[in-house]
Wavefront OBJ file of the C-alpha trace (Angstrom):
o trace
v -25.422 -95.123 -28.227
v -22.162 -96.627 -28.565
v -19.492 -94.980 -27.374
v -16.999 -94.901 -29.965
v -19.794 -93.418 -32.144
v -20.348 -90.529 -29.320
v -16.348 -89.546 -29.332
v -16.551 -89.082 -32.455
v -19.483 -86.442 -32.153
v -17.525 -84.985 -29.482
v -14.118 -85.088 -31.429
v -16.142 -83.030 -34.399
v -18.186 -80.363 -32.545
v -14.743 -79.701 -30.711
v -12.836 -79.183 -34.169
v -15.960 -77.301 -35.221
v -15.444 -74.990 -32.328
v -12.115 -74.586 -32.772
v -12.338 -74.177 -36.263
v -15.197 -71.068 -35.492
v -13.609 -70.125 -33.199
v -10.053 -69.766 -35.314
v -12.683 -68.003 -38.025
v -13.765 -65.555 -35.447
v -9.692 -64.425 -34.606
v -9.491 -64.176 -38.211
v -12.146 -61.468 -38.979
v -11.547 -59.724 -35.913
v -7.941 -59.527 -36.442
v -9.455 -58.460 -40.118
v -12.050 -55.597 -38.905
v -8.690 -54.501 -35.706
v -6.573 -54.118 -39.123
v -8.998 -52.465 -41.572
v -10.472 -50.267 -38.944
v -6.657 -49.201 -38.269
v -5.863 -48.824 -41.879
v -8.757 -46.748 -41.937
v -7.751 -44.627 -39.012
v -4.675 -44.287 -40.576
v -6.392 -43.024 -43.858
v -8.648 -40.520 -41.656
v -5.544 -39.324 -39.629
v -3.738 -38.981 -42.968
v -6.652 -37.631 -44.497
v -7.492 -35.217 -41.626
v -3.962 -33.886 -42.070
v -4.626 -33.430 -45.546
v -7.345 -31.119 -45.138
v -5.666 -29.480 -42.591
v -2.540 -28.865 -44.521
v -4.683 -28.259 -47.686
v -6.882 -25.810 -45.684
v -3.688 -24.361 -44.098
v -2.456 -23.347 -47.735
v -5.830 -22.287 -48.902
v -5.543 -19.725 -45.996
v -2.213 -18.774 -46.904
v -3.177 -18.325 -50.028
v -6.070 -16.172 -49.063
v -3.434 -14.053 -46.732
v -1.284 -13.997 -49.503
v -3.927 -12.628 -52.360
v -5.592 -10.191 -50.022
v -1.596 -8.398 -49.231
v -0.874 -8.504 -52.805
v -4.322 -6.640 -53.367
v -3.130 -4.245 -50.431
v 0.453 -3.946 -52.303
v -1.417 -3.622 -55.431
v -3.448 -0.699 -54.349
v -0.863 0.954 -52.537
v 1.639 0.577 -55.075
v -1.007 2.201 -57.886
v -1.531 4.991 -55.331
v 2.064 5.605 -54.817
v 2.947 5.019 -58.761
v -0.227 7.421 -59.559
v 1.439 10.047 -57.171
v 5.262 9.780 -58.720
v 4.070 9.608 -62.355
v 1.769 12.558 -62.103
v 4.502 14.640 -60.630
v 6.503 14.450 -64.031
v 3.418 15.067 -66.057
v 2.548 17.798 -64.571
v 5.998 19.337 -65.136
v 6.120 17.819 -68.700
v 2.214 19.483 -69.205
v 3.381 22.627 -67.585
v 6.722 23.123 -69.805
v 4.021 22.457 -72.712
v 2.146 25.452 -71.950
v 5.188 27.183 -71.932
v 5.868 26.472 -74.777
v 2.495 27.013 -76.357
v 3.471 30.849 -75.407
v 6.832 30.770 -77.533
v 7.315 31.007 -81.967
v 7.442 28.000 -83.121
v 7.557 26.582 -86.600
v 4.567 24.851 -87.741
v 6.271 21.476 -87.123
v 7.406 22.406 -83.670
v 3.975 23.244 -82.677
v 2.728 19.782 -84.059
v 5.209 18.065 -82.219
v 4.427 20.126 -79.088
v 0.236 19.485 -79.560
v 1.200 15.859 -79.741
v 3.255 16.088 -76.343
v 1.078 17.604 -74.441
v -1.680 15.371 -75.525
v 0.071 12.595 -74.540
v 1.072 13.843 -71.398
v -3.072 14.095 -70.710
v -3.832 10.852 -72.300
v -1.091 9.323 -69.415
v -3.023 11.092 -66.435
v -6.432 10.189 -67.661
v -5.478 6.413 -67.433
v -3.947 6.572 -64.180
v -7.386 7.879 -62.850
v -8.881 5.989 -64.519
v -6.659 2.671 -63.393
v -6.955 3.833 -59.825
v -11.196 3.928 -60.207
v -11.138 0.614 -61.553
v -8.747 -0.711 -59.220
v -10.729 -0.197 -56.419
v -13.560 -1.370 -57.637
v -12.060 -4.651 -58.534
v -10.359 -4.739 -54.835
v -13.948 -4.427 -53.210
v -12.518 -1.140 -51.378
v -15.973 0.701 -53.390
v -19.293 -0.499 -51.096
v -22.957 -0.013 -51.772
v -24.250 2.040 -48.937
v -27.767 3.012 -49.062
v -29.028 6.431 -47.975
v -32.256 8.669 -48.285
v -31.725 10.953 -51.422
v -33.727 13.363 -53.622
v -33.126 11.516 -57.245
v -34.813 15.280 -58.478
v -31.831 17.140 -56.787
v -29.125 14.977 -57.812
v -30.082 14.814 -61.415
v -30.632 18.619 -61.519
v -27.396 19.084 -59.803
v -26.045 17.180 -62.509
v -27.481 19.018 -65.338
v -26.624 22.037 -63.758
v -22.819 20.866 -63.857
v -22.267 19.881 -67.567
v -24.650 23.047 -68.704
v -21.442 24.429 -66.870
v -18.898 22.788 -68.585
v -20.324 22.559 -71.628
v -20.569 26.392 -71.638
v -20.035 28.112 -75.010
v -20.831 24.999 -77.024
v -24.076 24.868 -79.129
v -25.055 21.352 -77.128
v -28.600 21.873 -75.131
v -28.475 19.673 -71.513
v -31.764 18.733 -70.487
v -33.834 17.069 -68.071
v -37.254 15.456 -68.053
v -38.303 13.447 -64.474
v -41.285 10.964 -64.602
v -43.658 12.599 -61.916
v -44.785 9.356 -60.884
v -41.522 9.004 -59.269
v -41.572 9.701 -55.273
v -39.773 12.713 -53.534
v -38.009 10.211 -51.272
v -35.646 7.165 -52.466
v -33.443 4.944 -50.447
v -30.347 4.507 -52.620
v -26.496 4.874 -53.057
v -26.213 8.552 -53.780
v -22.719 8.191 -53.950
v -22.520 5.648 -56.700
v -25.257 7.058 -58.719
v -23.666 10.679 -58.793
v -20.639 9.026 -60.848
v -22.613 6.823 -63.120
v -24.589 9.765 -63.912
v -21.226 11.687 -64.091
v -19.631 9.011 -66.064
v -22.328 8.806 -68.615
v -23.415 12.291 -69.337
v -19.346 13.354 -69.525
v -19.351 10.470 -72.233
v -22.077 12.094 -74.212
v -20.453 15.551 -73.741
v -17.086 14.193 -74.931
v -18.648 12.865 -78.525
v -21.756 15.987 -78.840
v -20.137 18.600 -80.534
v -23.693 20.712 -81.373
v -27.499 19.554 -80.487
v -28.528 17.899 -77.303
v -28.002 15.736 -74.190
v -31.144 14.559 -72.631
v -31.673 13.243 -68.967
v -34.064 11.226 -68.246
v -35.704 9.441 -65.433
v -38.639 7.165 -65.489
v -40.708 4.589 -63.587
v -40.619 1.192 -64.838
v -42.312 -1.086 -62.108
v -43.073 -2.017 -58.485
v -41.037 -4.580 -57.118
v -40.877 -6.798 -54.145
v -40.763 -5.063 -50.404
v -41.792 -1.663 -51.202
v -39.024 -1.167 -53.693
v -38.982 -0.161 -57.736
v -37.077 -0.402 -60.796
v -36.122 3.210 -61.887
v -34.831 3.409 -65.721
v -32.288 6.694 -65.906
v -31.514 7.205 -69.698
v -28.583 9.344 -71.347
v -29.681 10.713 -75.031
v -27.126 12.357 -77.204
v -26.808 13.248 -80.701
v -23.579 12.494 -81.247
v -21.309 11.035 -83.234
v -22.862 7.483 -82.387
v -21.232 3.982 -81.996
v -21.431 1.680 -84.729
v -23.173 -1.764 -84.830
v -20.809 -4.011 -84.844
v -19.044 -2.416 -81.756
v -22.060 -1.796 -79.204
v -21.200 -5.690 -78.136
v -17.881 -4.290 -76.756
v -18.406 -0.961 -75.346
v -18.034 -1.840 -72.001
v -14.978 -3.629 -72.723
v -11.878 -2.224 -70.537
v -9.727 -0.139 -72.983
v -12.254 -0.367 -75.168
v -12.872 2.452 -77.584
v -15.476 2.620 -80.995
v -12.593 3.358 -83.244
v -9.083 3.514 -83.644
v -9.405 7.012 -84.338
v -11.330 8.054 -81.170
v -9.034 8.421 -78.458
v -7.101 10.850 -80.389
v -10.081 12.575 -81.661
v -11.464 12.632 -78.806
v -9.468 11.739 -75.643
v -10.313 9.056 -72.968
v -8.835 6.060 -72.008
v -11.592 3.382 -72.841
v -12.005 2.939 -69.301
v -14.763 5.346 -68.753
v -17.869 3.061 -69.570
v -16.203 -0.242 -68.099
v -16.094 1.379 -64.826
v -19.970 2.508 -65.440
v -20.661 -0.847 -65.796
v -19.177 -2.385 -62.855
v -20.764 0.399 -60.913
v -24.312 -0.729 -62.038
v -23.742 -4.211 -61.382
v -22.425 -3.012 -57.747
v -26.082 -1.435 -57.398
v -27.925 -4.821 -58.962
v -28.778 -2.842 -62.036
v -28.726 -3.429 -65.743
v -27.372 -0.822 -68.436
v -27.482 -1.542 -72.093
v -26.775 1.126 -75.240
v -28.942 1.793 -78.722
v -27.062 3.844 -81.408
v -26.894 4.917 -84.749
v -23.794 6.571 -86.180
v -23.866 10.137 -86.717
v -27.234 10.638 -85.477
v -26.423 9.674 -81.508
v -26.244 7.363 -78.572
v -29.028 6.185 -75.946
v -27.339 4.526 -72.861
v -30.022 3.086 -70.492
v -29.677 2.053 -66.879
v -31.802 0.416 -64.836
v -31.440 0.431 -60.918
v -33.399 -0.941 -57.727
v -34.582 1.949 -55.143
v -36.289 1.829 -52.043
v -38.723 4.715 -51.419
v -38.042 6.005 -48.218
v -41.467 7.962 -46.450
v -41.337 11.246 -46.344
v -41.777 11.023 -42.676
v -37.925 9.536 -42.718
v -37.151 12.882 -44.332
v -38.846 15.632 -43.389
v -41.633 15.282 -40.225
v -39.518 12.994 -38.830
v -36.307 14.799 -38.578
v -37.673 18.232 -37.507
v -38.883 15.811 -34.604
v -35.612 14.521 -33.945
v -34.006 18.514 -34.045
v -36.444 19.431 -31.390
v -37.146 16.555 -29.501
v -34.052 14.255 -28.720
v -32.241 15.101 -25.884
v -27.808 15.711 -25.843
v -25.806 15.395 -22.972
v -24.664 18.673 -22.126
v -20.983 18.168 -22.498
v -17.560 20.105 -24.014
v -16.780 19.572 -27.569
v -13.719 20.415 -29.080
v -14.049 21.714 -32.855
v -11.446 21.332 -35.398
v -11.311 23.366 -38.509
v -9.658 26.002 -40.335
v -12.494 27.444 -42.464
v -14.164 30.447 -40.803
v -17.493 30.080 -41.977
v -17.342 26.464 -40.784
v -16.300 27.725 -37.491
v -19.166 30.314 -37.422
v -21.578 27.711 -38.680
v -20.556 24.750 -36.295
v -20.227 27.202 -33.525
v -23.863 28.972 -34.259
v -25.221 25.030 -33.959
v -23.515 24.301 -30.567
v -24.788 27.208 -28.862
v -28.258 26.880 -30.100
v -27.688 23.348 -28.394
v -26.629 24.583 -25.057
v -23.013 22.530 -25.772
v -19.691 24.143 -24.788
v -16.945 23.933 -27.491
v -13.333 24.915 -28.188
v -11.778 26.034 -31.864
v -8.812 24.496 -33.072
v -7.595 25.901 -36.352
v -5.844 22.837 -37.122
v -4.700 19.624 -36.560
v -1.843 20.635 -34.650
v -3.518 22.821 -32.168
v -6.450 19.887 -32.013
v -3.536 17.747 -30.430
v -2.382 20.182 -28.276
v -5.944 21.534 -26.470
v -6.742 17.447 -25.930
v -3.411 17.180 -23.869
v -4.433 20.581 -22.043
v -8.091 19.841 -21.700
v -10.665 17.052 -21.801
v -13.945 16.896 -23.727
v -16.741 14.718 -24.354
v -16.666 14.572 -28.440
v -14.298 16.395 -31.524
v -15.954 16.861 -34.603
v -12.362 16.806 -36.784
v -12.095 18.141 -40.552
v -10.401 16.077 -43.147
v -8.342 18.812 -44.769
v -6.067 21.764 -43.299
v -2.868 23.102 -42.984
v -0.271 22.012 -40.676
v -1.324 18.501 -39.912
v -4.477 17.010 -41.326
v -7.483 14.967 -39.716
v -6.107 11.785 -40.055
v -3.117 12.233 -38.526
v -4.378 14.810 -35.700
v -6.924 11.787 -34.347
v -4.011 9.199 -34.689
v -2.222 11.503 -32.120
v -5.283 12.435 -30.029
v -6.154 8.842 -29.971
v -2.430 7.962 -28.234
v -3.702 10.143 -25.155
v -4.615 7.740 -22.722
v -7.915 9.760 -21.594
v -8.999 9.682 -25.558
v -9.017 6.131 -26.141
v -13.211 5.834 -26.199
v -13.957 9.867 -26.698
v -15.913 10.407 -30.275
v -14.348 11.659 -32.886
v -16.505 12.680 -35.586
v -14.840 13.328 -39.160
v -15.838 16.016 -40.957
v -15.245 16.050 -45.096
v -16.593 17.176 -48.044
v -15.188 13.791 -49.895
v -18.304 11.373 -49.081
v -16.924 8.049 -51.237
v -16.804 4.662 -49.054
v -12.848 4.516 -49.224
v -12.770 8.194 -47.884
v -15.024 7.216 -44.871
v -13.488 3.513 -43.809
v -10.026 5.823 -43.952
v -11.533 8.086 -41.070
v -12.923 5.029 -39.336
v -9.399 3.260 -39.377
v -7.597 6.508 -38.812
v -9.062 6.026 -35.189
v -12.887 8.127 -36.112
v -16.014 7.170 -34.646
v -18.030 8.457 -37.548
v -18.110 10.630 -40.568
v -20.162 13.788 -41.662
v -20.113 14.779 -45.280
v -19.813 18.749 -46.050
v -22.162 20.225 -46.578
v -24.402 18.977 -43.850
v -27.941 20.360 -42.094
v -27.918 21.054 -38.581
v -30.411 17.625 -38.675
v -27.399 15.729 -40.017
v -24.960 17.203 -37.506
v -27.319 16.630 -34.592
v -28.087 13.308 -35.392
v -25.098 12.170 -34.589
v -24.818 14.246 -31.776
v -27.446 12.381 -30.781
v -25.810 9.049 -31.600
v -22.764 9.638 -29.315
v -23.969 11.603 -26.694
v -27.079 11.192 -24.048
v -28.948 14.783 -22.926
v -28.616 18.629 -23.527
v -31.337 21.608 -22.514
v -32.940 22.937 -25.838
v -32.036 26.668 -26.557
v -34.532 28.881 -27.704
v -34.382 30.557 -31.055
v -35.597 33.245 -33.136
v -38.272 32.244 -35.320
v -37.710 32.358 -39.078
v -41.026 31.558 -40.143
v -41.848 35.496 -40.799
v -39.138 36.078 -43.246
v -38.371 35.038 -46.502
v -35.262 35.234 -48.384
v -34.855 36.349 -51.962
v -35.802 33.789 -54.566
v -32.630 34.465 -56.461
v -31.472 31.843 -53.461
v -32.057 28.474 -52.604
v -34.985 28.776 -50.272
v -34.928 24.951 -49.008
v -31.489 25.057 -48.708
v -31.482 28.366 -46.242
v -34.295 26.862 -44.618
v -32.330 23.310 -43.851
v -29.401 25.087 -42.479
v -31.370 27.513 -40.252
v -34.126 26.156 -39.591
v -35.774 29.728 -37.678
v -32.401 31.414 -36.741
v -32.518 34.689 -38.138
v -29.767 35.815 -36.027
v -27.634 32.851 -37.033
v -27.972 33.178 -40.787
v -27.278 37.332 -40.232
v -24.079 35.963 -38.945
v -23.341 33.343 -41.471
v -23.775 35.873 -44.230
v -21.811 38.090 -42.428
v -18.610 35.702 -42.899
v -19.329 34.677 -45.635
v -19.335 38.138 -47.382
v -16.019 38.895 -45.734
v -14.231 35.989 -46.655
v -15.217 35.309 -49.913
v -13.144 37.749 -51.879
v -10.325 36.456 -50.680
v -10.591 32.999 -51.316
v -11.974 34.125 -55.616
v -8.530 36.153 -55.175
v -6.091 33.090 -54.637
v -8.285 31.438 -56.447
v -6.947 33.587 -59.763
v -3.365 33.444 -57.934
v -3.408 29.674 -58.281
v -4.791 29.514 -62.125
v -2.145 32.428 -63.246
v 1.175 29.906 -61.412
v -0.867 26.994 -62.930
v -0.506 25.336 -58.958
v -3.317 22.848 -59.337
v -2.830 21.720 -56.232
v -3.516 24.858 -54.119
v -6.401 25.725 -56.220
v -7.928 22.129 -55.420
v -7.589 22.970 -51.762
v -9.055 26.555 -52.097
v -11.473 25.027 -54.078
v -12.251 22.030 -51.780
v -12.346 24.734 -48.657
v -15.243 26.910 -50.002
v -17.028 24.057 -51.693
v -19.523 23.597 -48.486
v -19.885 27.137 -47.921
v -22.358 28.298 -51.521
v -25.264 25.921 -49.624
v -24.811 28.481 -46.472
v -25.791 31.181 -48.232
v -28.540 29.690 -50.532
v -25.949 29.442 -53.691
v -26.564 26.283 -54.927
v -25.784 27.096 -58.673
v -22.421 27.606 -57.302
v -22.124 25.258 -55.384
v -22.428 22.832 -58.445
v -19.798 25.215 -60.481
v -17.337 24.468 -57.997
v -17.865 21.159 -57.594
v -16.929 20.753 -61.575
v -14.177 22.805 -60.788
v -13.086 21.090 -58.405
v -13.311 17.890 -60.042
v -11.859 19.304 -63.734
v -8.939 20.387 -61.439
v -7.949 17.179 -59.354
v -7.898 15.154 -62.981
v -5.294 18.365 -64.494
v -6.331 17.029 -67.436
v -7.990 20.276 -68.828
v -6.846 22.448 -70.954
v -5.437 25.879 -69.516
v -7.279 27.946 -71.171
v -10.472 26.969 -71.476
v -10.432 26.447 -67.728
v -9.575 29.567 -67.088
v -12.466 30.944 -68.883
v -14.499 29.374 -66.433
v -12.632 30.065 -63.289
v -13.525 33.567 -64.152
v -17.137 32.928 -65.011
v -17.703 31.442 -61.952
v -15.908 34.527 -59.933
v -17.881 36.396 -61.790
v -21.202 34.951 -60.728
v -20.086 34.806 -57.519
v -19.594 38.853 -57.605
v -22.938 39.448 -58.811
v -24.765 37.676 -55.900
v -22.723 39.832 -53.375
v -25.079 42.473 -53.269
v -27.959 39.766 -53.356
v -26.694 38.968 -50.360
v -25.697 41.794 -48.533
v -29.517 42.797 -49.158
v -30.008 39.864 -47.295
v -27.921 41.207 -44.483
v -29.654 44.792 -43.963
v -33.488 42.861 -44.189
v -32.766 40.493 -42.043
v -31.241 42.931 -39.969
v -34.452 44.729 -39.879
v -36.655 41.840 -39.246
v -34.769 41.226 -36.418
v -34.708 45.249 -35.097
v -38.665 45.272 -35.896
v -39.704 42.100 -33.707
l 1 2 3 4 5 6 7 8 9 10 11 12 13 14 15 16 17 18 19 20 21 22 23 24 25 26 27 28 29 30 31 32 33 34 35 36 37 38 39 40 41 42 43 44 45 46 47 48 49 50 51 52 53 54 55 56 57 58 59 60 61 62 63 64 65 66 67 68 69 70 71 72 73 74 75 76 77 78 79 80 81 82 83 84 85 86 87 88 89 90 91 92 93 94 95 96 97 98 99 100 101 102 103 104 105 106 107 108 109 110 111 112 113 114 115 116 117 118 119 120 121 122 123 124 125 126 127 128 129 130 131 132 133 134 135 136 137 138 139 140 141 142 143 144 145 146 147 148 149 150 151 152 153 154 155 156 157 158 159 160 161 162 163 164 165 166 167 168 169 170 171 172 173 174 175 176 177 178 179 180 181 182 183 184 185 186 187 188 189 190 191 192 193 194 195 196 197 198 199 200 201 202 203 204 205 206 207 208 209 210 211 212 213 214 215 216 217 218 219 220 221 222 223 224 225 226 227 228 229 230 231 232 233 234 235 236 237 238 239 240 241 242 243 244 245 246 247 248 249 250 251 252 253 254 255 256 257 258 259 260 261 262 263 264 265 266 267 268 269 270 271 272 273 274 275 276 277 278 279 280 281 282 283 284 285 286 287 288 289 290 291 292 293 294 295 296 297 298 299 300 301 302 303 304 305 306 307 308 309 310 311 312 313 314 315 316 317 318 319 320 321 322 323 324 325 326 327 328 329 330 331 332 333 334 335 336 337 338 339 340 341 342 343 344 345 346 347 348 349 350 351 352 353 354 355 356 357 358 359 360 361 362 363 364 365 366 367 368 369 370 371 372 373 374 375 376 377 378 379 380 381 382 383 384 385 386 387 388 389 390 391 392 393 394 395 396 397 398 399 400 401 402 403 404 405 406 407 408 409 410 411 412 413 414 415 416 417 418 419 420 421 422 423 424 425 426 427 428 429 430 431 432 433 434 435 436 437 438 439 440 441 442 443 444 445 446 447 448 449 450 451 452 453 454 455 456 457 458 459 460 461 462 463 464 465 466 467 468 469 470 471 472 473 474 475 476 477 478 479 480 481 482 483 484 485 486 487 488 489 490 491 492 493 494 495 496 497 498 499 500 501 502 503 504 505 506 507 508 509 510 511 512 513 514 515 516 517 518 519 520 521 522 523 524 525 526 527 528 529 530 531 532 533 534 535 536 537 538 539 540 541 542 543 544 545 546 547 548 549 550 551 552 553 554 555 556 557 558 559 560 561 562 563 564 565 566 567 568 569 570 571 572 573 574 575
C-alpha cells in the first residue's frame, strides 16, 4: 500500500479519535452538569418540602391551640356570662313578686325570657363545640337498651307531669338483653329527641320505640329507635333544614316555644359519631316521627351476667391498704362494706384535703378518689398526691357520677389511673380492683338467696349491689334512712334562696344513693332534676312543684324501707 495513502488513514482515524473522544468530554461534562442541576433541584426541592412540611406542622400546632383557646375561652365566657344571667333571671323573679302595670309585666316576661334564651345557647354552644373539637369519643360498653329507654321514659313522664301528653314505650322483643354500644351518647340523643317532642306536644302522645331492622356483618345489627309525637309538626318545605345549626321551623318558634335551634344539629352530629343515620316524617298539626338508625354489637350474656359473678368470686386481689376518698356517708358505708367483704384494709378521707394529708402520713397500695366535695376536689387532691414522690405509680381510681368522655380524659390527665361512674355494682368496683391490683383472700358472706325484698323496690338493682349480704344492705339502709332527710331538707333550703348551684351539688351527692336502696324511680327523678337545674333555664315555679313531688315520693318509701330494716333484721336473727 503506498505510504502516503496509509498516513492518510492514520491522519483520519486519529482526528476521528480525537474528535470522539472531544464528543465524549462533551456529554459527560453534559450528564456532570445536568446531574448537578438536578441535585441542585432535589436539594432545593428537598428543602421545599421540608420548609413546606415545617409550616404544615406549624400550622397543625397552631389550629389544634386555637381549638384549645377556643374551648377554653367558651368555657370561661360560658362561666362569666351565666353569672350575670343568673342575677338578671333572679332580679326577674323578684320582680314577678311585685305590682306591676300590665306593660311592666310584659316588659319583665320579655326579660326574663331573654335572659333564658341567652343560657340555653351557651349550652348549647358549649355541646356543639366539643363535638366539633373531637373532645366527645365513641366508647363502646355493654348496656341494657330496655333499661336505658325505660329510664328515659320514666324521666320525661316526670317532667312532663301535669300535662295531658301520654309517654310511651314499645321494645321489639326480638331485640337481645345484651348490646355493645355507647351508652353515653345514646342517653343524649334519646334525651335530645324526646325533650324536642316534649317542647312542641302540648296534649296527646310521645311514643318510644325500638325495633330490629337487620343482621349485619361480625355479629352486629342495625337497631331503628323512633320518636312519635303529635305535635305541632314541621312543615314540608323545612324538614330539608332541620338539622341545620340555628335552625328553627318558623320564625315564630323560638319565642313560642324556646330553644336555640341547636338542639337537633347536635343530635345529628351525635348519630353520625355512632355511624348511624336519622331522618324526620311530619305533617303539621298532626305530629313529628324522627327515626334513627344505629350499629350495635350484641354482647353474650355470659359478658354480663355468668361471667361477672365468676369474676366477683373467682379473681384473686392483692391484699393491700386502700385509701378512700369521699364525703358522702352512704358512699363511705357502701365502699367500706365492699372492702371488708374483700379482706382489703382502707382509710376514709372526707375530702380532698385530708386525702393529701393521710398520703404524706401513710402509704397505700390504691385511692379510689371522688370527683366532687368540699374543700378541695378530686382533681386537684390527685394533682397534689401525685407530687409525693412515693405516689408517682400508686392507682388512683376516680370516682364520679358524670360518665361523659371529656369528664373521664379530665381524671386521666388530672394524674388518675382510671374512672368509675356512680352508681356502680360491687362487679364494676372489683373489676378494677382486679385490674390494678394482684391477690386478696375471699371473705365469706351471708347468703341473700333466702330473702326477698319488697317489690315496691328494684329487685335487680338490690341484688347487683349486694349480691348475698344481708348484713351489708341492713347497714346501707340504715344510712341511708338517717341521712336522707337531711339532704330533701337543704334540698328545699336551696329552691326557697333560688342557689342553683348548691342544689346541683346536693342533688349530684344523693344521685348514686336511690340505686342502694332499690329506688330506681328516683333515681331517674333526680337525675332530671339534676339536669333541669345545671341548664337554670326552668322556670321557678314549676320546678318547684316538682322538687316537692319528688320529696314527697321520697317520704312515702321511708317506711317501705324501714320495713326493710326490721325483716331483714329478722332474717338475719332467725338463721
Amino acid at each position: 500500500m503506498d505510504i502516503a495513502v496509509l498516513q492518510r488513514m492514520l491522519e483520519r482515524e486519529r482526528s476521528a479519535r480525537k474528535e470522539a473522544e472531544r464528543l465524549l468530554e462533551e456529554k459527560a461534562e453534559a450528564l456532570y452538569n445536568a446531574n448537578l442541576r438536578m441535585l441542585k433541584q432535589n436539594a432545593s426541592l428537598e428543602s421545599d418540602i421540608d420548609k413546606r412540611t415545617a409550616e404544615l406542622q406549624k400550622a397543625i400546632r397552631e389550629t389544634n391551640l386555637a381549638k384549645e383557646a377556643e374551648n377554653e375561652f367558651l368555657s370561661k365566657m360560658s362561666h362569666e356570662i351565666r353569672t350575670p344571667m343568673n342575677a338578671i333571671i333572679g332580679m326577674t323573679h323578684l320582680m314577678f313578686d311585685t305590682v306591676m302595670s300590665t306593660e311592666q309585666r310584659e316588659y319583665i316576661d320579655s326579660i326574663h325570657y331573654s335572659a333564658n334564651l341567652l343560657k340555653g345557647l351557651i349550652s348549647d354552644v358549649l355541646d356543639l363545640s366539643k363535638i366539633e373539637s373531637g373532645t366527645l369519643n365513641f366508647h363502646a360498653r355493654n348496656m341494657n337498651i330496655r333499661e336505658i329507654l325505660k329510664a328515659i321514659q320514666q324521666t320525661f313522664v316526670f317532667t312532663l307531669k301535669g300535662k295531658p301528653v301520654q309517654v310511651l314505650l314499645s321494645v321489639d322483643e326480638r331485640l337481645p338483653q345484651v348490646l355493645s354500644g355507647d351508652d353515653v351518647i345514646l342517653n343524649q340523643i334519646l334525651m335530645n329527641l324526646v325533650g324536642n317532642a316534649s317542647k312542641f306536644t302540648e296534649q296527646g302522645f310521645i311514643e318510644i320505640t325500638a325495633t330490629k331492622i337487620k343482621e349485619l356483618e361480625h355479629g352486629a345489627i342495625l337497631v331503628e329507635i323512633g320518636v312519635r309525637d303529635s305535635g305541632i309538626g314541621i312543615p314540608a318545605d323545612k324538614l330539608a333544614s332541620i338539622f341545620d345549626k340555628f335552625s328553627q321551623a318558623a320564625s315564630d318558634v323560638s319565642f313560642k316555644y324556646g330553644g336555640t335551634g341547636l338542639g337537633l344539629a347536635i343530635t345529628k352530629q351525635l348519630v353520625e359519631l355512632y355511624e348511624g343515620t336519622i331522618d324526620v316524617s311530619s305533617t303539621p298539626n298532626e305530629g313529628t316521627n324522627f327515626r334513627v338508625r344505629l350499629p350495635f354489637h350484641i354482647a353474650s350474656n355470659e359478658s354480663t351476667s355468668s361471667k361477672e359473678n365468676k369474676t366477683l368470686q373467682e379473681t384473686p386481689l392483692h391484699a393491700g391498704k386502700l385509701l378512700v376518698v369521699e364525703d358522702n356517708p352512704l358512699n363511705q358505708k357502701y365502699l367500706g362494706k365492699l372492702l371488708d367483704k374483700w379482706g382489703l384494709e382502707f382509710d376514709i378521707a372526707n375530702n380532698g384535703l385530708e386525702s393529701v394529708e393521710l398520703a404524706r402520713q401513710r402509704s397505700y397500695d390504691l385511692i379510689l378518689m371522688d370527683i366532687q366535695m368540699p374543700e378541695m376536689n378530686g382533681h386537684k387532691a390527685t394533682i397534689h398526691i401525685r407530687n409525693i414522690e412515693k405516689y408517682r405509680d400508686t392507682p388512683i381510681i376516680g370516682l364520679s357520677a358524670f360518665a361523659f368522655e371529656q369528664d373521664v380524659q379530665k381524671s386521666i390527665e388530672s394524674g388518675m389511673n382510671d374512672h368509675l361512674s356512680k352508681p356502680f355494682s360491687p362487679t364494676q368496683l372489683r373489676d378494677k380492683l382486679v385490674t390494678h391490683l394482684s391477690k386478696m383472700t375471699e371473705v365469706d358472706q351471708t347468703s341473700l338467696t333466702e330473702f326477698v325484698f319488697n317489690p315496691k323496690l328494684d329487685l335487680q338493682e338490690l341484688g347487683s349491689f349486694y349480691e348475698g349480704d344481708v348484713q351489708y344492705a341492713v347497714d346501707m339502709f340504715v344510712i341511708f334512712l338517717k341521712n336522707i332527710s337531711g339532704y330533701t331538707n337543704q334540698l328545699s333550703a336551696h329552691i326557697q334562696m333560688e342557689d342553683w348551684e348548691g342544689l346541683c351539688s346536693v342533688l349530684h351527692k344523693i344521685k348514686p344513693t336511690f340505686p342502694m336502696v332499690g329506688l330506681s324511680e328516683q333515681h331517674a327523678i333526680v337525675c332530671a332534676l339534676e339536669s333541669e337545674a345545671k341548664n337554670k333555664n326552668v322556670n321557678i315555679q314549676v320546678y318547684q312543684v316538682k322538687l316537692d313531688d319528688f320529696i314527697h315520693s321520697v317520704d312515702e318509701m321511708i317506711p317501705v324501707l324501714e320495713n326493710e330494716v326490721q325483716r331483714m333484721n329478722e332474717f338475719i336473727e332467725n338463721r
